[in-house]
LOZA-66872 format. One record per residue: residue number from 1; residue in one letter; x, y, z of N, C-alpha, C in turn. Coordinates in Angstrom, 3 decimals. Atoms other than C-alpha are relative to their C-alpha. Layout:
BEGIN
 pos code      n_u      n_v      n_w     ca_u     ca_v     ca_w      c_u      c_v      c_w
 NUM    A        X        Y        Z        X        Y        Z        X        Y        Z
...
END
This chain:
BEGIN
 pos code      n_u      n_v      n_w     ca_u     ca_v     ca_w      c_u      c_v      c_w
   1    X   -0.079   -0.889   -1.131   66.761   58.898  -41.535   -0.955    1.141   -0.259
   2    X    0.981   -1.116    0.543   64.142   61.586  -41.106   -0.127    0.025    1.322
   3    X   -0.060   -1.371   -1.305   64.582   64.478  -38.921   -1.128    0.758   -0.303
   4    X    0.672   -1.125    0.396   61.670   66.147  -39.515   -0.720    0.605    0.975
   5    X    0.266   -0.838   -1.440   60.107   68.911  -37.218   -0.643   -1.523    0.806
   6    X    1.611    0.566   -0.534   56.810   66.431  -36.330    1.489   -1.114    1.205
   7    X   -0.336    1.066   -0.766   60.226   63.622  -35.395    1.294    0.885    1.326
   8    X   -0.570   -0.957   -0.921   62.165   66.628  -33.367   -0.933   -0.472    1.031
   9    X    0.826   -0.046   -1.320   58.956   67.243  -31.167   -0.097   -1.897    0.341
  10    X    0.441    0.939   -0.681   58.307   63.499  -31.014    1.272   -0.632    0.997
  11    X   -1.143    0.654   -0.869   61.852   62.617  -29.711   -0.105    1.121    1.488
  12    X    0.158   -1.003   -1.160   61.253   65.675  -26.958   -1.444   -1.113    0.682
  13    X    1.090   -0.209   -0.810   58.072   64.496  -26.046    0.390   -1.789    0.198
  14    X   -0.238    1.640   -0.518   59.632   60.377  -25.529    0.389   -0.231    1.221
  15    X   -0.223    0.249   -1.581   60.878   61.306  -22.374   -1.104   -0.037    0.845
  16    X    1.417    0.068   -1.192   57.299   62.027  -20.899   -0.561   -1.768   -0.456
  17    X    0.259    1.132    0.872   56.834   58.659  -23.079    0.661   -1.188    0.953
  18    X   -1.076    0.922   -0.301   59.319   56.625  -21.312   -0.565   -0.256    1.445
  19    X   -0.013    0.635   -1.266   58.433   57.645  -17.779   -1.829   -0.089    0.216
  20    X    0.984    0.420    0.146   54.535   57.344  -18.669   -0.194   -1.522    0.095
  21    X   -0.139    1.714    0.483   55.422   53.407  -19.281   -0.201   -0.528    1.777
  22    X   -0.135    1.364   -1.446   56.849   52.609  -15.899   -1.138    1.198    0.994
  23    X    0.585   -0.685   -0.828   54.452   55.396  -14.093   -1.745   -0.046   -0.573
  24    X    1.781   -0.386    0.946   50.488   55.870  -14.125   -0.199    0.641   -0.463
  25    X    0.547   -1.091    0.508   48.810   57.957  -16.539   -0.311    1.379    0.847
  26    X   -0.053   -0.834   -1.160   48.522   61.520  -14.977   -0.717    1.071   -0.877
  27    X    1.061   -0.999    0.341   46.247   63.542  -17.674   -0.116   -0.463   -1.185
  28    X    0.384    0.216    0.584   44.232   63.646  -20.118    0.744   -0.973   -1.461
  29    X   -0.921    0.203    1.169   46.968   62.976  -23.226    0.581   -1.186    0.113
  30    X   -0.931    1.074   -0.295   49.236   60.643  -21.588   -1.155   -0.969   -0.107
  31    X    0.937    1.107   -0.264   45.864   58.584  -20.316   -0.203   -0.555   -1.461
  32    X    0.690    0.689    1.348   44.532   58.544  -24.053    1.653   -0.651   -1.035
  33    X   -1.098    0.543    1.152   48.234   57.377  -25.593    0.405   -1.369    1.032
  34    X   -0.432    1.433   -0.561   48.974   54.553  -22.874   -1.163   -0.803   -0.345
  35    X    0.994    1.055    0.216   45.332   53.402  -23.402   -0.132   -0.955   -1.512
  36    X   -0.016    0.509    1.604   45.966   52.751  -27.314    1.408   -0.600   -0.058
  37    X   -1.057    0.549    0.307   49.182   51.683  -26.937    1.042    0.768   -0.764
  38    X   -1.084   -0.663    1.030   51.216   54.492  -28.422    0.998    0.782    1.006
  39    X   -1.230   -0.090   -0.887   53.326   55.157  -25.751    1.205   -0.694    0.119
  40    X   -0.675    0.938    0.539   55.015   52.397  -26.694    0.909   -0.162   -0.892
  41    X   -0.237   -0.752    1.292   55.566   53.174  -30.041    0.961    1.296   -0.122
  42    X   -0.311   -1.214    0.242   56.533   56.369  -29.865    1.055   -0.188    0.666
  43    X   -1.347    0.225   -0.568   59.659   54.861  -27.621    0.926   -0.588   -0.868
  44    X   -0.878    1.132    1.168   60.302   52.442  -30.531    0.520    1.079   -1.024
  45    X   -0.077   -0.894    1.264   60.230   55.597  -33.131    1.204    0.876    0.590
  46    X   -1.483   -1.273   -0.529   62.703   57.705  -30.747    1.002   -0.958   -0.061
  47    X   -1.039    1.277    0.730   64.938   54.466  -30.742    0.237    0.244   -1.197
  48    X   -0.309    0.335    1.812   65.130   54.277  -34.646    0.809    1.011   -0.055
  49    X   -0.867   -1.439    0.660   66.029   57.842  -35.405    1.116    0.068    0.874
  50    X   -0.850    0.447   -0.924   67.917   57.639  -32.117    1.548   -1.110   -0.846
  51    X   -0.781    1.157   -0.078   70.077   54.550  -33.025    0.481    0.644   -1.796
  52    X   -0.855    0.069    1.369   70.317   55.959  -36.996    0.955    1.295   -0.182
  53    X   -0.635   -1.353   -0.481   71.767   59.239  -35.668    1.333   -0.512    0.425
  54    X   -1.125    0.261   -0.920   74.003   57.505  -33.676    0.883   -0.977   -1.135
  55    X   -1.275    0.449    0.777   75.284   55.029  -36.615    0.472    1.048   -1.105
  56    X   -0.678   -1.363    1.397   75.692   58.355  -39.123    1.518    0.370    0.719
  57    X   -0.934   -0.169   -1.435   78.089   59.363  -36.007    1.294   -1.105    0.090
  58    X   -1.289    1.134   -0.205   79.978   56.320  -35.546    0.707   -0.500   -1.040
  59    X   -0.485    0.220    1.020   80.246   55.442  -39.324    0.921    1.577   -0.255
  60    X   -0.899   -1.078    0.633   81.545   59.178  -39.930    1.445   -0.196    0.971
  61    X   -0.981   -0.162   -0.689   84.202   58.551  -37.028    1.063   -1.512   -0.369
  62    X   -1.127    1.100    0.878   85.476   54.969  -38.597    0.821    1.172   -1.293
  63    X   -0.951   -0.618    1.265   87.238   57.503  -41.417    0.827    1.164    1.029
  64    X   -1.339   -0.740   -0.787   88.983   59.556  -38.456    0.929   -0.355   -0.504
  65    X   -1.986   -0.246    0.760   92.670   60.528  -40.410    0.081   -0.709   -1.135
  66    X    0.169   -0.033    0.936   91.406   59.663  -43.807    0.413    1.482   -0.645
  67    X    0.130   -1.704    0.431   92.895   62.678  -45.915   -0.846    0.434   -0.949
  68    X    0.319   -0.536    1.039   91.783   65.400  -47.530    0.455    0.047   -1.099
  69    X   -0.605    0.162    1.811   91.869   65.572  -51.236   -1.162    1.020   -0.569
  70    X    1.151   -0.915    0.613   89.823   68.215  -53.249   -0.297   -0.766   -1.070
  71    X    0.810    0.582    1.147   87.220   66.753  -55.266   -0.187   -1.273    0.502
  72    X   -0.216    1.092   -0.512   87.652   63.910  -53.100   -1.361   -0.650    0.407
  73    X    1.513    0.698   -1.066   84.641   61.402  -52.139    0.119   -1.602    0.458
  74    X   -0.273    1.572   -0.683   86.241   58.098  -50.947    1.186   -0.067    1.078
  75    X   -0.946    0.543   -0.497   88.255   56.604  -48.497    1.234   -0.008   -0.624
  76    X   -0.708    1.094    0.630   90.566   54.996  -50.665    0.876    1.045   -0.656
  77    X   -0.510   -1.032    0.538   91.551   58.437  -52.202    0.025    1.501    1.165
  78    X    0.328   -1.406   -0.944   90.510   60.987  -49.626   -1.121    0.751   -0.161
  79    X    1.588   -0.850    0.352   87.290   63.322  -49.322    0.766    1.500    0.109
  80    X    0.353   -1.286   -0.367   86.776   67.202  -49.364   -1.167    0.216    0.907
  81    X    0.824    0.006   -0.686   84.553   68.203  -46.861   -1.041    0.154   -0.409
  82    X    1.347    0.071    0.235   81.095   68.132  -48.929   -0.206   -1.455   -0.308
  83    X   -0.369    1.765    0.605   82.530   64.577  -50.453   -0.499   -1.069    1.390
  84    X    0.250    0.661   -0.837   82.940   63.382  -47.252   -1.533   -0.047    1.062
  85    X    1.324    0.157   -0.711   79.425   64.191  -45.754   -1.132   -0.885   -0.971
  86    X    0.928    0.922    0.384   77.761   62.938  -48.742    0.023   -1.185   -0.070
  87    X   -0.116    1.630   -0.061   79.553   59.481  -48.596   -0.412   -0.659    0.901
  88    X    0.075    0.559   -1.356   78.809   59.313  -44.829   -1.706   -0.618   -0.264
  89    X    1.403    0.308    0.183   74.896   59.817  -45.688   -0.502   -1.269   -0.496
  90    X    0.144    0.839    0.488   74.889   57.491  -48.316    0.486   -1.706    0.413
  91    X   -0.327    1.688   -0.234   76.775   54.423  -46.948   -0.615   -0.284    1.185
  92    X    0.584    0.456   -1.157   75.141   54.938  -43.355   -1.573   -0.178   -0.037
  93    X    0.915    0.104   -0.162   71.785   55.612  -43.763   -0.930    0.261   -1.483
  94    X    0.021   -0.174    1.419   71.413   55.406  -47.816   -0.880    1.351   -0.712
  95    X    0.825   -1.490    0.361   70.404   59.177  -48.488    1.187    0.384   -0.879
  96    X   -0.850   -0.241    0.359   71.824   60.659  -51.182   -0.189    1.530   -0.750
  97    X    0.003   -1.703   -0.537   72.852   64.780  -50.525    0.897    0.327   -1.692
  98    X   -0.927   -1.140    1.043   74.309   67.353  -53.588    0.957   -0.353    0.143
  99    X   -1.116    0.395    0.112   77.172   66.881  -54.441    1.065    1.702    0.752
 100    X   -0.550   -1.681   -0.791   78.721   70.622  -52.844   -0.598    0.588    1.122
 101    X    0.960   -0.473   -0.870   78.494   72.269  -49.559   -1.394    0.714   -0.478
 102    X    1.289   -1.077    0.004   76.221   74.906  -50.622   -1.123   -0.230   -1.015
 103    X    1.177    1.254    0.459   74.193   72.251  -52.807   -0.867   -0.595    0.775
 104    X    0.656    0.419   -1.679   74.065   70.619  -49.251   -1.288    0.644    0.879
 105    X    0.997   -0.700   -0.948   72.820   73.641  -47.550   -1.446    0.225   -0.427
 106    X    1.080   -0.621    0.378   70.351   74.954  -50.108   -1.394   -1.960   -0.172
 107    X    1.044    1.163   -0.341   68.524   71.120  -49.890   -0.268   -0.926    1.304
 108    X    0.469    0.877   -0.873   68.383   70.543  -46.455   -0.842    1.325    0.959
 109    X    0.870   -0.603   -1.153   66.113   72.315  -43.329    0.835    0.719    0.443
 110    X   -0.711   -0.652   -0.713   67.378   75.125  -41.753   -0.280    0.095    1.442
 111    X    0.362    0.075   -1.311   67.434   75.097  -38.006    1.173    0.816    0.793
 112    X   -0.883   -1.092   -1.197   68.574   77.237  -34.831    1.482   -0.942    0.246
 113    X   -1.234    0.916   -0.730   72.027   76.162  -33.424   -0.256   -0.975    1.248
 114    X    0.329    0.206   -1.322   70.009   75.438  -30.298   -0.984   -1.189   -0.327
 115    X    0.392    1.094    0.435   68.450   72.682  -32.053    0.760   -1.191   -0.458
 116    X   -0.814    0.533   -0.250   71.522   71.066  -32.866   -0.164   -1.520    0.251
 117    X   -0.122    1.158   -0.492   71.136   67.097  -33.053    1.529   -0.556   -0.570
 118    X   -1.441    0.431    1.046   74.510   64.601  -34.148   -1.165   -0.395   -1.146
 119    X    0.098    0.648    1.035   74.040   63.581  -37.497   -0.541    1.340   -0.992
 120    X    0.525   -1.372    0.551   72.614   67.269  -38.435    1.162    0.599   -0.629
 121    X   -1.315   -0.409    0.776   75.030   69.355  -40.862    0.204    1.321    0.848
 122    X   -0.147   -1.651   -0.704   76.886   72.771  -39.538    0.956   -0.213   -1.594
 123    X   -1.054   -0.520    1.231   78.564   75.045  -42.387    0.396    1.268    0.576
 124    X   -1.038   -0.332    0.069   81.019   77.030  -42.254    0.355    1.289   -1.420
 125    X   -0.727   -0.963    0.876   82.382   80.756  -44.354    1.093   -0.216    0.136
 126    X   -1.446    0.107    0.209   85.780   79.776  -45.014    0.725    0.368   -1.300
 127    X   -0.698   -0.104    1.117   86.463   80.652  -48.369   -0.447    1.485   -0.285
 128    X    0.393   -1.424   -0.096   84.742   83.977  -48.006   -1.292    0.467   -0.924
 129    X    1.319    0.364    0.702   81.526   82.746  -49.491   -0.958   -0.918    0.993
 130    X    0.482    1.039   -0.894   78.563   81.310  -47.535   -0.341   -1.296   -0.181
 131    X    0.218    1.667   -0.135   78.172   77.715  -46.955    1.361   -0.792   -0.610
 132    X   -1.237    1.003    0.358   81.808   76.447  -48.175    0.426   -0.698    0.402
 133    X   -0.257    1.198   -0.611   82.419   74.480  -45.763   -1.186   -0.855    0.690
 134    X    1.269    0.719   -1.189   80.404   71.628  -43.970    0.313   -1.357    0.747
 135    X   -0.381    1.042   -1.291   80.667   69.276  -41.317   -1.035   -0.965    0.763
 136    X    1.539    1.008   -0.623   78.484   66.352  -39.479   -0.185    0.273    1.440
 137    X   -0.262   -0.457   -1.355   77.626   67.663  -35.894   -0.092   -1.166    1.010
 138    X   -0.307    1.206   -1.116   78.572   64.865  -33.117   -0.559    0.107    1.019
 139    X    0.621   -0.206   -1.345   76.688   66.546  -30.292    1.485    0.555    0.708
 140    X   -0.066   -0.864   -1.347   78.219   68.483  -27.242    1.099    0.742   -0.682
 141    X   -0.641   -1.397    0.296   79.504   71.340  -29.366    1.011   -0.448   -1.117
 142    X   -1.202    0.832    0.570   81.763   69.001  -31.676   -0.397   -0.236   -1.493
 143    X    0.669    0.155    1.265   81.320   68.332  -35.374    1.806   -0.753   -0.272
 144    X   -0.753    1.001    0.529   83.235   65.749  -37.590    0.203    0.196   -1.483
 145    X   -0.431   -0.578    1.418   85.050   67.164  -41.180    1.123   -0.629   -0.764
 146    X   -1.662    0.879    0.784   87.541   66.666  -43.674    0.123    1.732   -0.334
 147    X   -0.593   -1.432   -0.498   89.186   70.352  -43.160    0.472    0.852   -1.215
 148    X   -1.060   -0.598    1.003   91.744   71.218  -45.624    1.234   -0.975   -0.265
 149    X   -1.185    0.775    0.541   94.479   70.439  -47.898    0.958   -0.475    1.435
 150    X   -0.746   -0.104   -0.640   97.315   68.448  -46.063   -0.315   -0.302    2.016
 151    X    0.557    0.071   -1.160   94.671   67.605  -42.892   -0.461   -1.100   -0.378
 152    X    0.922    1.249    0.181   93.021   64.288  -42.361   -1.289    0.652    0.939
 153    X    1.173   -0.265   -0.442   89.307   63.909  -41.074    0.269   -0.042    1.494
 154    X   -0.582   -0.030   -1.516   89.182   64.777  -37.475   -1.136    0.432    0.578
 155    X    0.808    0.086   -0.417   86.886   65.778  -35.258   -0.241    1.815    1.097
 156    X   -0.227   -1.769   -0.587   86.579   69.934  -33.799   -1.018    0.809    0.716
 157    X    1.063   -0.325   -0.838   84.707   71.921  -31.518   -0.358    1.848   -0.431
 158    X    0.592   -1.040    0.113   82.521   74.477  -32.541    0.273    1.345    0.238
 159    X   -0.132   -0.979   -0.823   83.299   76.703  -29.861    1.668    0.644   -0.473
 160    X   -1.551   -0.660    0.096   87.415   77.110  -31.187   -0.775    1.584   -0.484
 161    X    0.039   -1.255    0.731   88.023   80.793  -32.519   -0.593    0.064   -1.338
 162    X    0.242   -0.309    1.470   88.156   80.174  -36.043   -1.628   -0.525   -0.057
 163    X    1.338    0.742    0.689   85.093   77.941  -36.160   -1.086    0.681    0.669
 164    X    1.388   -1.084   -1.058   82.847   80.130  -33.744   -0.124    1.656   -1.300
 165    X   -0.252   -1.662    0.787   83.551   83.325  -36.144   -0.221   -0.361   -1.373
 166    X    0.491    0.010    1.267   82.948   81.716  -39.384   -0.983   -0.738   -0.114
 167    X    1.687    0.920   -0.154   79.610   79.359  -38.310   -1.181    0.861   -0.897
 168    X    0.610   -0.815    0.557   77.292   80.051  -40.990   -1.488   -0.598    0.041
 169    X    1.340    0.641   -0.192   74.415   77.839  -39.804   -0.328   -1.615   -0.257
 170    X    0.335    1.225    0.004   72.705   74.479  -39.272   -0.590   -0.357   -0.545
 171    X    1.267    1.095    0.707   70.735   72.018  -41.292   -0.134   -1.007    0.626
 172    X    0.322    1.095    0.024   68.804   69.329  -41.028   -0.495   -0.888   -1.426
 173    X    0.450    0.916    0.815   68.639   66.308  -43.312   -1.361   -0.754    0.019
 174    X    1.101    0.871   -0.281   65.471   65.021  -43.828   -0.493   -0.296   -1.701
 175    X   -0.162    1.163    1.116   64.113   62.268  -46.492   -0.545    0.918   -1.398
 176    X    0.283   -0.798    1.232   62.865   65.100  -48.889    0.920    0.725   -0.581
 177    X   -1.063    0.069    0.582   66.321   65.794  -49.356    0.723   -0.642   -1.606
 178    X   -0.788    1.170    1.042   67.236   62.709  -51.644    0.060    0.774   -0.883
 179    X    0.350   -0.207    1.836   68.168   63.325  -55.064    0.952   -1.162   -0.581
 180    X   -0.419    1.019    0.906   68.550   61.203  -57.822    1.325   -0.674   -0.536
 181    X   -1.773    0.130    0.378   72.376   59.631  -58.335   -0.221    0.044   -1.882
 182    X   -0.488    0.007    1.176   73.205   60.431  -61.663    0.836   -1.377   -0.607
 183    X   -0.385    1.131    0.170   73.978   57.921  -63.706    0.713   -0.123   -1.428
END
């Protein structure tokens, strides 16, 4: 998976991409990318990231009411909420993130809220330190965690009280992330 600015702007610019296909060229840019054939392309490349966004998303929502467990990074036992983002990474789209939120934060892209894709991380001041918590964002204001003791993984909206007042900012994952699994 690789979010990176260059595949931001290119997924923005797939919609002029899309209706360039079924419509005639109409200036200079468009003319010179339908004539090479990368109009094309560049629908197939918003697909990919598209479609691997969307299984980070759907694999993190197969563990809906898996509990929490501190220190936790499986199913089978339960995650903590840094556990559970790095297992999601790794089994969906084989990236493999720090082992701690604020491991998380300090190795991935920082980006506006207003940039916001699913599969992008949001964190969270909850312990009264920044970045302690973190979460996988689902799109339309929603993000997908493993919370706290005594909570299973669930799924919460940005906008509540608590989580609007302790939002401590967004990342993006992208492939210069990886690090090495210890072994």
């Amino acid at each position: 998976m690789r979010f990176t600015p260059f595949i931001a702007a290119l997924l923005a610019f797939c919609s002029l991409a899309a209706t360039a296909q079924s419509a005639p060229p109409v200036d200079d840019l468009t003319n010179f990318l339908h004539d090479k054939g990368l109009l094309a392309r560049l629908g197939e490349a918003s697909t990919h990231v598209t479609n691997q966004a969307s299984e980070l998303v759907v694999g993190a929502m197969g563990f809906l009411g898996v509990p929490y467990r501190r220190g936790g990074i499986s199913a089978d036992t339960g995650f903590d909420c840094s556990g559970f983002v790095k297992s999601i990474y790794e089994q969906t789209v084989g990236l493999v993130l720090p082992r701690s939120a604020a491991q998380q934060a300090a190795a991935t892209q920082a980006i506006d809220r207003t940039e916001l894709l699913p599969g992008d991380l949001v964190f969270f001041n909850t312990m009264r330190h920044a970045f302690s918590h973190v979460g996988i964002y689902v799109g339309n204001g929603k993000f997908i965690h493993s919370p706290k003791p005594g909570a299973e993984v669930r799924v919460e909206d940005m906008a509540g009280a608590y989580w609007a007042k302790r939002f401590d900012g967004a990342r993006r994952v992208t492939a210069e992330v990886v690090v090495t699994p210890v072994r």
